[in-house]
C-alpha positions as CSV (number, residue, x, y, z in Angstrom):
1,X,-8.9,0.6,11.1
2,X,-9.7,-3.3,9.9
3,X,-10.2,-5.5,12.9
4,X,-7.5,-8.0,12.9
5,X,-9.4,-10.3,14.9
6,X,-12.9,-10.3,12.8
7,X,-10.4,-10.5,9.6
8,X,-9.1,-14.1,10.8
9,X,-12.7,-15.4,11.6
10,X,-13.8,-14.1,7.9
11,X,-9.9,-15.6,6.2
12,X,-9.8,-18.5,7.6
13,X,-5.5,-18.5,7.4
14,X,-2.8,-19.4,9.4
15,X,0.9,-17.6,9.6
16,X,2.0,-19.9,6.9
17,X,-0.7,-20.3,4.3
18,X,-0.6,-18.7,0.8
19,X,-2.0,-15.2,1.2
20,X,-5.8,-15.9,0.8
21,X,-6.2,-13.5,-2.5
22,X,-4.6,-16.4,-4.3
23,X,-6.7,-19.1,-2.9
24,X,-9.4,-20.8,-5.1
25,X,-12.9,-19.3,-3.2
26,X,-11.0,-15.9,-2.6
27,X,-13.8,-13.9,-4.7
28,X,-16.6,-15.6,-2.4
29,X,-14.0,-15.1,1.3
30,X,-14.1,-11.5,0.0
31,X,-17.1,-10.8,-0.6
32,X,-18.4,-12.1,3.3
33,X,-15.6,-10.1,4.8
34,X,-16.9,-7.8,7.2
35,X,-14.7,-4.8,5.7
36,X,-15.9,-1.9,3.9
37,X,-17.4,-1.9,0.4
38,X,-14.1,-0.3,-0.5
39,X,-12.0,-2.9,0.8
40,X,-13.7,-5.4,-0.7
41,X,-13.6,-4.3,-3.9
42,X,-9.7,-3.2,-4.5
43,X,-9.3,-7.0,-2.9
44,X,-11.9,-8.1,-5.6
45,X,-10.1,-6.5,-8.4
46,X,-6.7,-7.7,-6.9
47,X,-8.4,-11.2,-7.2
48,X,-9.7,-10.6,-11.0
49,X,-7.5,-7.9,-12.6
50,X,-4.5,-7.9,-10.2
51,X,-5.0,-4.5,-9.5
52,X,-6.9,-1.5,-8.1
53,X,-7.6,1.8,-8.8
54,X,-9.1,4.4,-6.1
55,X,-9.6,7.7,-6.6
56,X,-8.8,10.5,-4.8
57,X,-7.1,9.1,-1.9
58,X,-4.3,11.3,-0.7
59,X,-4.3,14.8,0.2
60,X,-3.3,17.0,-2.7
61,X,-1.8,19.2,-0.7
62,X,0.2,16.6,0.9
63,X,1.3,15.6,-3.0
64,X,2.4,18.8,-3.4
65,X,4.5,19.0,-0.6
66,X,6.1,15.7,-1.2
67,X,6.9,17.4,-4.5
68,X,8.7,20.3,-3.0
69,X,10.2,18.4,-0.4
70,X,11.9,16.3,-3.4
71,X,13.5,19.7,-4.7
72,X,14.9,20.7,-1.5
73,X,17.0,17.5,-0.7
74,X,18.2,17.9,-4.2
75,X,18.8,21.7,-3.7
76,X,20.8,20.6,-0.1
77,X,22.8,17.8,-1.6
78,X,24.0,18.8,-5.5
79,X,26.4,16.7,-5.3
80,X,24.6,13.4,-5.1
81,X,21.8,15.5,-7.2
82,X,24.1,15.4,-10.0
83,X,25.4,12.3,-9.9
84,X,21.8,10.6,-10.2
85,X,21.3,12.0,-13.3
86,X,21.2,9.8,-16.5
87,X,22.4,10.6,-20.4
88,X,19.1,12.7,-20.6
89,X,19.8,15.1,-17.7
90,X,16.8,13.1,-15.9
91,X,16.4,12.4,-12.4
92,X,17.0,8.9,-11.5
93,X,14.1,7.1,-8.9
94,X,14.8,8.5,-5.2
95,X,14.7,5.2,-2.8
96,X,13.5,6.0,0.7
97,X,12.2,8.9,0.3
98,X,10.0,8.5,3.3
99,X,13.1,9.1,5.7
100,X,13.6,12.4,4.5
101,X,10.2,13.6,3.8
102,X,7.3,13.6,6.3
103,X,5.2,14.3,3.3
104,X,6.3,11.1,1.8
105,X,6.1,9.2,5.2
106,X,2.2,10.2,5.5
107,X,1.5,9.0,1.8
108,X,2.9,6.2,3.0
109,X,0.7,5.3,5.9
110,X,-2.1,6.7,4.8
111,X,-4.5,5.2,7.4
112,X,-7.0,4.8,4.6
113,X,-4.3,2.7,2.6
114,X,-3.1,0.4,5.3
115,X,-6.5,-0.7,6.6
116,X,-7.1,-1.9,3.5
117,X,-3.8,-3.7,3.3
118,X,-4.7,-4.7,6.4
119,X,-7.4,-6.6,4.7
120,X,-5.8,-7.8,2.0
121,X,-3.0,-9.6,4.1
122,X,-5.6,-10.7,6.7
123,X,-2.4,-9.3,9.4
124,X,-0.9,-6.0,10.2
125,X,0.8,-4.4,7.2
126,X,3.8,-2.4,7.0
127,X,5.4,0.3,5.1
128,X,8.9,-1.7,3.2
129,X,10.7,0.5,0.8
130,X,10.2,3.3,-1.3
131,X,10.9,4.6,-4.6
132,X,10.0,8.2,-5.9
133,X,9.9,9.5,-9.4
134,X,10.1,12.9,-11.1
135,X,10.1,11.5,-14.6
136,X,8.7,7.6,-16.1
137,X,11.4,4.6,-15.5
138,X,9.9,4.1,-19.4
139,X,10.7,0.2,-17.3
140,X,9.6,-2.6,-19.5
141,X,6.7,-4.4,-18.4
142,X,8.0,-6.9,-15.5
143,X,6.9,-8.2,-12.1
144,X,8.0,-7.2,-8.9
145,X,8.2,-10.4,-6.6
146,X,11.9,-11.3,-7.4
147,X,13.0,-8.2,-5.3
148,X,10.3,-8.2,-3.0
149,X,10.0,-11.8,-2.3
150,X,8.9,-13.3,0.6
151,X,7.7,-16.8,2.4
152,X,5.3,-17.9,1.6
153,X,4.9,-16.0,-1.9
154,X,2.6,-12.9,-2.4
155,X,2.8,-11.3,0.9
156,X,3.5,-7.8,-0.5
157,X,2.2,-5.5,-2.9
158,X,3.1,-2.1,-4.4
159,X,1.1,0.8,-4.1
160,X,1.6,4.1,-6.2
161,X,0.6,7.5,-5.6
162,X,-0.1,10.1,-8.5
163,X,1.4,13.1,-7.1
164,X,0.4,15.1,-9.7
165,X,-2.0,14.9,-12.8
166,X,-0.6,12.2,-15.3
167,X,0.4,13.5,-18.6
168,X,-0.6,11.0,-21.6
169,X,2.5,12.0,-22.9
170,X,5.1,11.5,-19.8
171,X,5.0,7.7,-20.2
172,X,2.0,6.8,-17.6
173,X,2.0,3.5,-16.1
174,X,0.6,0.2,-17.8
175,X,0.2,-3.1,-17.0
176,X,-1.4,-6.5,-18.3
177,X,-4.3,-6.8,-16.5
178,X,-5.4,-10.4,-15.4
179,X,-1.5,-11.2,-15.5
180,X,-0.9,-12.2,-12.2
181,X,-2.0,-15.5,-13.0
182,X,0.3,-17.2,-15.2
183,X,3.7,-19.5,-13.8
184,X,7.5,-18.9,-14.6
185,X,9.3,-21.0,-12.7
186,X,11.9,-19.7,-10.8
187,X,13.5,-22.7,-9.7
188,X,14.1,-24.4,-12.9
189,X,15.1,-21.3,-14.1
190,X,18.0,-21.3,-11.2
191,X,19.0,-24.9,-11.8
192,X,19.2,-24.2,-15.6
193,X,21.4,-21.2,-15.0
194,X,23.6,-23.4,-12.5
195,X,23.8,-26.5,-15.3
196,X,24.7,-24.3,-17.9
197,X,26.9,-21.6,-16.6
198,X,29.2,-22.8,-14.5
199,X,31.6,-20.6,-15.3
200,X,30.0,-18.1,-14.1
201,X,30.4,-16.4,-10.6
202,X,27.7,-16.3,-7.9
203,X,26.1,-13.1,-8.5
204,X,26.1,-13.6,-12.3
205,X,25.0,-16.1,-12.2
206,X,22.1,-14.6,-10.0
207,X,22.0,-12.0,-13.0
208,X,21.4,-14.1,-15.4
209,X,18.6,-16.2,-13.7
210,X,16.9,-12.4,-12.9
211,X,17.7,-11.7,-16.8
212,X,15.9,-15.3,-18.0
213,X,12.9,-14.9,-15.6
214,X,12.6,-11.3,-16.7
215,X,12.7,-12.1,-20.5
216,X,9.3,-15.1,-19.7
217,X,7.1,-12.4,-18.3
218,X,8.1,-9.8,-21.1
219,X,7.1,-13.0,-23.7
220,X,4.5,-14.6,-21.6
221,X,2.6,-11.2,-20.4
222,X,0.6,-10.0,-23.8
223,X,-0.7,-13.5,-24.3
224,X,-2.1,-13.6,-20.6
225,X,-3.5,-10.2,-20.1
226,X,-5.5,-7.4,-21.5
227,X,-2.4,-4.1,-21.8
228,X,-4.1,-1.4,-20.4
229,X,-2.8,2.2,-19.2
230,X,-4.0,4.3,-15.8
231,X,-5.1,7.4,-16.2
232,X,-3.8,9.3,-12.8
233,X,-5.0,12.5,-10.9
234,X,-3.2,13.6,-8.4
235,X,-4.3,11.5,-5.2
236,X,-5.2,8.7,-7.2
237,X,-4.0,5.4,-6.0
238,X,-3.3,2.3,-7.8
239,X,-2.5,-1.3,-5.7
240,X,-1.3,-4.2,-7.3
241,X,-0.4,-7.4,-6.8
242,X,3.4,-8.8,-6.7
243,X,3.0,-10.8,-9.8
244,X,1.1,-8.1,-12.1
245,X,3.0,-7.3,-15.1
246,X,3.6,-3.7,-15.3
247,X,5.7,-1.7,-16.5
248,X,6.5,2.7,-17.8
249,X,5.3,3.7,-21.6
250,X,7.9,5.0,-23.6
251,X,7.5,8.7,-22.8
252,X,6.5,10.6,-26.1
253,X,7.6,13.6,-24.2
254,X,10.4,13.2,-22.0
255,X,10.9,16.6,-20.9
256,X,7.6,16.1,-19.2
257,X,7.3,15.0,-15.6
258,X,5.5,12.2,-14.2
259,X,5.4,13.1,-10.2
260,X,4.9,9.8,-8.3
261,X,5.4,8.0,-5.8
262,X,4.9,3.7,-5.3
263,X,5.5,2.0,-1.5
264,X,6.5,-1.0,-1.2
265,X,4.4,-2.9,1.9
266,X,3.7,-6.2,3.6
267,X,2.6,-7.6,6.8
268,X,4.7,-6.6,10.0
269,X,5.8,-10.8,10.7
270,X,6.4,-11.7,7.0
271,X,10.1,-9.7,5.9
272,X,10.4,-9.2,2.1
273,X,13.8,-10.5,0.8
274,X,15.5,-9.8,-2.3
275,X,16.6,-11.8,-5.9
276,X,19.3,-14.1,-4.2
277,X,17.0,-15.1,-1.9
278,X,14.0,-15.2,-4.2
279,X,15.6,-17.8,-6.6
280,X,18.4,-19.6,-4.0
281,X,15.8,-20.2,-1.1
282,X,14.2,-23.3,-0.5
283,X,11.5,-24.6,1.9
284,X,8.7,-23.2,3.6
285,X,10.6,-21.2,6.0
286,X,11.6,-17.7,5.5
287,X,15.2,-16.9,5.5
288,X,16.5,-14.6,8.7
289,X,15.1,-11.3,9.0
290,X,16.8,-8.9,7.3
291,X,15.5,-5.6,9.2
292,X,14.6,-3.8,12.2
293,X,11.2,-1.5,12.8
294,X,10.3,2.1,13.5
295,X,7.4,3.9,14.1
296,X,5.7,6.4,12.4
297,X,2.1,7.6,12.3
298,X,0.9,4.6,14.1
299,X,2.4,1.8,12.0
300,X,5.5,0.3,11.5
301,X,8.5,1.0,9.2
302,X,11.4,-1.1,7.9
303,X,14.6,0.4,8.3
304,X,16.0,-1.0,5.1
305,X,18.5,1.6,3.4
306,X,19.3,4.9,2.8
307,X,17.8,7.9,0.9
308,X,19.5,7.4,-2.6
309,X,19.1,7.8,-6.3
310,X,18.8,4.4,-8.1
């Protein structure tokens, strides 16, 4: 476990400074930190790259189970099992799987993980959301902050779990690496939308402004970063950054499965808010909390939503 304490001392950051990854001498703070090697390096490569890759992380036993946990809550509600699948016969993503599966919930908190989040937050970090996949989104490459937003920006990343061994053909991750860096901005982006479309209602108009922001980083991404693709074993671990453009390979095979898992996390004070919020906020003040906590395996977790195909 990170000491919180000796992290502040080595930060230098206060509750409502821009996470200190972003910050101009971030490769230097990191490198001082008084954190394992392994810490400093996935912050390092968060810095650089906008993401890291650690090997061998989780239990592939636990993988395993995670896997046959998955097939059980589909075997125990068909129903909702059948309505989740798409024109393919495909699973949809499961959200919150961690509720259900105490599999999930212990990829989740991995103690391993979380002190190094602890790190890269410089505060306690939390378990968010959760999203787990039997087959590739095949998603077009885009960032996450617009749903996971929060105040200041960047207080969140996403990390994703290989629970099995990545097939070339299944449509593996990929993502622009050093793409974290470049601007859209969202707020002219919302006060275009609002100039133009009047006619449109709020949550449109809301869709829209996600649509436009979307369609910049799908433009501005391969002239910004280097496309590469991970190769994942089961128990590998990628983190990234909420601005790294990523995205799912079109799957040469779809029949094939791509068993995985990505948490959603951030520090215990800072509450991750969603697209309204992302482009309607203003200020430095977050908007009201949106959540409760529980605990589980030592650390915190939201209590935001359901188990549910997406």
């Amino acid at each position: 476990m990170v000491n919180l304490s000796k992290l502040h001392d080595s930060i230098s950051r206060t509750s409502d400074e821009p996470l200190w990854l972003d910050a101009p001498d971030a490769a230097q703070r990191a490198s001082v930190a008084k954190v394992s090697d392994e810490a400093k390096q996935v912050a390092t490569d968060l810095i650089t790259k906008g993401i890291g890759i650690l090997r061998g992380v989780q239990d592939p036993t636990i993988c395993q189970q995670v896997i046959a946990d998955y097939q059980t809550f589909c075997g125990q509600s068909p129903d909702l099992h059948a309505s989740s699948l798409d024109e393919a016969g495909r699973e949809k993503r499961l959200v919150n799987f961690h509720n259900y599966s105490d599999a999930a919930m212990q990829i989740g908190t991995n103690p391993r993980l979380m002190s190094i989040l602890d790190f890269l937050f410089g505060a306690e970090a939390c378990v968010y959301t959760s999203l787990t996949f039997k087959y590739s989104t095949q998603q077009p490459v885009h960032r996450d902050i617009p749903h996971f937003a929060t105040w200041p920006r960047n207080y969140f990343v996403g990390v994703w779990t290989a629970l099995e061994d990545i097939d070339p053909e299944s449509g593996p991750l990929f993502y622009y690496e050093g793409g974290h860096r470049f601007e859209v901005d969202e707020a002219e982006i919302w006060q275009r939308v609002q100039r133009d479309r009047p006619d449109l209602s709020h949550k449109d108009a809301l869709e829209l402004a996600l649509d436009l922001y979307n369609g910049q980083v799908i433009d501005t991404a391969p002239h910004n970063g280097e496309h590469r693709i991970v190769e994942m074993k089961r128990g590998d671990v990628v983190i990234w950054h909420p601005q790294l453009p990523h995205g799912g390979s079109p799957a040469i095979d779809p029949s094939k499965s791509r068993w995985s898992t990505v948490f959603h996390c951030a520090p215990v004070r800072k509450q991750v808010h969603q697209h309204d919020a992302f482009f309607e906020h203003a200020g430095r003040e977050e908007p009201p909390s949106r959540y409760a906590y529980k605990n589980a395996y030592n650390r915190k977790v939201a209590v935001a939503g359901d188990v549910a195909f997406q």
